[in-house]
Residue, then its C-alpha position, 0 to 999 in steps of 0.5 A: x345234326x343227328x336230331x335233324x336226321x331223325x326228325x327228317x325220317x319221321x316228317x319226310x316219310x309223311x307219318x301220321x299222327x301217333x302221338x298226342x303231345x309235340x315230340x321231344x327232342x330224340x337223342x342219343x344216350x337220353x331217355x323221353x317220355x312221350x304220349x302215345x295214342x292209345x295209351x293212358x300215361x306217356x310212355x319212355x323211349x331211349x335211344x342208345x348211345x351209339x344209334x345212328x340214322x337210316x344215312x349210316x350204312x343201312x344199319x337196323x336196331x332191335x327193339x324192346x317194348x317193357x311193361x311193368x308190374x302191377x301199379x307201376x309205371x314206364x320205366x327202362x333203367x333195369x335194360x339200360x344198365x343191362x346193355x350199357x346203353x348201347x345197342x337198344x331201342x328201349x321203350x316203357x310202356x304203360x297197361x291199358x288197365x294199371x290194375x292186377x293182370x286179368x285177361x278178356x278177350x276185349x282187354x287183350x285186343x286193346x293191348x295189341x292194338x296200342x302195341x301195333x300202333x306204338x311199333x307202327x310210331x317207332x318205325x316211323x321214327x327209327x329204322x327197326x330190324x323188323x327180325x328183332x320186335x320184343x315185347x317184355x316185362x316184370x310179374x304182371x308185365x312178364x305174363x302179358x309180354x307171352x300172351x302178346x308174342x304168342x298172339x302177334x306174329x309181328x313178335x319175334x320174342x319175349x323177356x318173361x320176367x317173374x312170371x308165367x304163361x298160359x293160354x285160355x279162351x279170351x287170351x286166345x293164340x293168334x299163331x300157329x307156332x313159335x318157331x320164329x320166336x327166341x324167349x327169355x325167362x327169369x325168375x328168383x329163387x323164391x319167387x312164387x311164380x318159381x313154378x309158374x316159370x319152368x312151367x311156361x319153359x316147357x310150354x313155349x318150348x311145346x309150341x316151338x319158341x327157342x328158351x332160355x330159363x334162368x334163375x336168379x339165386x337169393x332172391x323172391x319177386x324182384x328183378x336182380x342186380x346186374x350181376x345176378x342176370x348174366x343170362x339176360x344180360x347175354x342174351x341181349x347182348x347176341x341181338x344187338x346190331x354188332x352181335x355178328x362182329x368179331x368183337x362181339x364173337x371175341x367177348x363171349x369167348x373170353x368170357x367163356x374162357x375165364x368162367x372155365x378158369x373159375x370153374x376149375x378153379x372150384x375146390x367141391x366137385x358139387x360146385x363144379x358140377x352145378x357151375x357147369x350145368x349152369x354154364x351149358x343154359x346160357x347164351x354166349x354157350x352157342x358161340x363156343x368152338x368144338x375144343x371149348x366144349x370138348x374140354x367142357x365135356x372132359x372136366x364133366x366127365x372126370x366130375x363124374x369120378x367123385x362117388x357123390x356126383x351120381x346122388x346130386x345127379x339123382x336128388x337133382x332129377x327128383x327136384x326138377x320132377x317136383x317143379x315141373x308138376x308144380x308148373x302145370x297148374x295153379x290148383x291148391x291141391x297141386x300145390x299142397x302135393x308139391x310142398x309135401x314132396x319138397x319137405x320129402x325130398x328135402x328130408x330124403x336127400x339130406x346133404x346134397x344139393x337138391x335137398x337145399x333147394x328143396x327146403x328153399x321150395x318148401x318154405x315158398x309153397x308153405x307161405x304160398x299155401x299160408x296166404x290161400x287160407x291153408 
C-alpha cells in the first residue's frame, strides 16, 4: 500500500522523466539503485524505516545527498548505521568525473546541475523539508560537498568529511553568506587533511555557517565506527523529522547526564578537563537547561585548582595556533614550519597533553613532507 502511495506522488503530480531506467519498487527500510540523469552510474536511495507518505499529517523529511572518495562509489551504509535507519532520506551519488578532485569552472556547473536535477527527482518523489537539503561526503566527496552549499542556496548544509574547503576563481561562491547553513566537519586524528579541516572550520564560520568540528581520535583518512562519531551521529539526530519531540528532547538530556556521570567519575583531572572541553562542541549540548550547564561550569572550575590545569590550558593554546596556521594553506613551506613548531612544542611541553598531540602531528606532517620529496 505504502509503495502505491509513493508511486501515486510521483505519477499523480505529472513528473517528468528524471531518470533513465524503470523506477524500482521504494520501500521503507531498503536501499535501490536508480539512474538518474545526468549522472554516469546509478545512484542509491534509501528510504528509512519509519517514512511515511504526503497523506500522513503533512509530515516532511530532511535530505542527505552523499558523495564518496575518490574511485569509489554510491554507497550510504556509514549514514544508515549512524541514524538507525530512520529519520533520512539517504541518497549516494556518483561525481561527474571519478578521478582525483580537481575543480573548473565547467566541472562544478555539471555537478550542480546533476544535483539540481537529483533533488528536482527526489521532490517528486517524496515530500522534502525544503530547510533540510544536505550535501556530504568523504575526502574527495567532503571538499566538493563545501563547494557545493557554498555555491547552491538551495543547501541548507554540508557533512565535510576527511576534508577541507577553499574558494578559487572556477570554484566561485554563488551566495553571499552561510548564515542559513549548519556544517559538520570531521576528521581523524592523523588524517592529513588534520589541518585542512580546522582551517575550513574558521572559514565557513568567517562566512557565517554555524559549525560543528570533531575529531575522530586513533584514526587517519577513513570514516570511524559508529561509536567513534558521537558528534556526527547527534548532529543528525537534531535534524530528524521528530528532533522537536519530547522523546527526542529526553534522549539528549540523559544522554548528557550519563556523560556528566562518566565525567566525574574520571580519577586524572587532565581528562576531566578535556572530556568536558569535548563535551561543550557537541550538538545535544544546545538542549542542556540552565542547571546542567551551571553544574558544568562548577566542575570545570574546581578542575581548574589542580596546579597543572593552567599549563594543559597553556600547551593546549599553543597547539591549536599551530593547526590554524597549518589550515591556512597547502604551501610546503608552510608545512615545514608547522612540523618544526610541533616537534618544538612537543619537546617543550613534555608531559602534558598538547604535547601528545603534537608528537601525534608531527609524525603526520614529517610523512606528509616524505611524500612532497622533502
Amino acid at each position: 500500500m505504502l509503495r502505491l502511495l509513493i508511486l501515486g506522488i510521483i505519477f499523480g503530480a505529472g513528473a517528468p522523466t528524471l531518470w533513465s531506467s524503470p523506477l524500482p519498487e521504494l520501500v521503507p527500510g531498503g536501499e535501490v539503485q536508480i539512474q538518474l540523469e545526468h549522472y554516469p552510474e546509478s545512484a542509491v536511495v534509501f528510504v528509512p524505516d519509519d517514512f511515511q507518505p504526503k497523506a500522513a499529517a503533512g509530515i516532511t523529511w530532511p535530505v542527505l545527498f552523499y558523495y564518496p572518495g575518490t574511485g569509489g562509489h554510491p554507497d550510504v551504509k556509514f549514514l544508515r548505521h549512524l541514524v538507525e535507519d530512520k529519520g533520512w532520506l539517504l541518497v549516494g551519488l556518483p561525481h561527474q568525473d571519478p578521478g582525483r578532485f580537481a575543480v573548473s569552472e565547467t566541472s562544478m556547473d555539471l555537478e550542480r546541475s546533476a544535483l539540481r536535477s537529483a533533488l528536482h527527482f527526489l521532490r517528486k518523489v517524496f515530500p522534502i523539508n525544503p530547510a533540510k537539503v544536505i550535501v556530504g561526503g568523504f575526502s574527495k566527496g567532503g571538499w566538493l560537498s563545501g563547494l557545493l552549499v557554498d555555491s547552491m542556496p538551495e543547501l541548507t548544509g554540508a557533512l565535510i568529511l576527511g576534508a577541507g574547503f577553499y574558494q578559487n576563481q572556477e570554484a566561485r561562491s554563488l551566495r553571499s553568506d552561510l548564515h542559513a547553513a549548519s556544517i559538520f566537519i570531521g576528521v581523524g586524528e592523523t588524517d592529513g587533511n588534520f589541518a585542512m579541516s580546522h582551517g575550513a572550520a574558521k572559514k565557513l564560520e568567517r562566512r557565517g555557517a554555524a559549525v560543528t568540528l570533531e575529531v575522530w581520535p586513533g584514526i587517519g583518512h577513513q570514516l570511524p565506527t559508529e561509536g567513534e562519531a558521537e558528534g556526527l551521529r547527534q548532529w543528525l539526530k537534531l535534524r530528524a523529522p521528530d528532533s522537536g519531540s519530547l522523546a527526542m528532547r529526553s534522549e539528549a538530556l540523559d544522554w548528557l547526564d550519563s556523560e556528566a556521570v562518566r565525567i566525574r567519575q574520571l580519577s586524572d583531572p587532565v581528562e576531566q578537563w578535556a572530556s568536558l572541553d569535548r563535551l561543550g562542541s557537541l550538538p545535544f549540548l544546545t538542549l542542556a537547561d540552565q542547571e546542567f550547564l551551571q553544574e558544568a561550569r562548577d566542575l570545570r572550575q574546581k578542575i581548574f585548582q589542580w596546579p597543572g590545569i593552567r599549563e594543559e590550558e597553556a600547551a593546549t593554546g599553543e597547539f591549536k595556533a599551530i593547526v590554524a596556521r597549518e589550515g591556512n594553506d597547502r604551501l610546503v613551506e608552510t608545512l615545514q614550519s608547522c612540523h618544526q613548531a610541533y616537534l618544538s612544542l612537543a619537546k617543550n611541553r613534555a608531559g602534558t597533553m598538547a604535547s601528545k598531540l603534537a608528537a601525534t602531528q608531527a609524525k603526520r606532517t614529517e610523512a606528509m613532507l616524505r611524500a612532497a620529496g622533502h
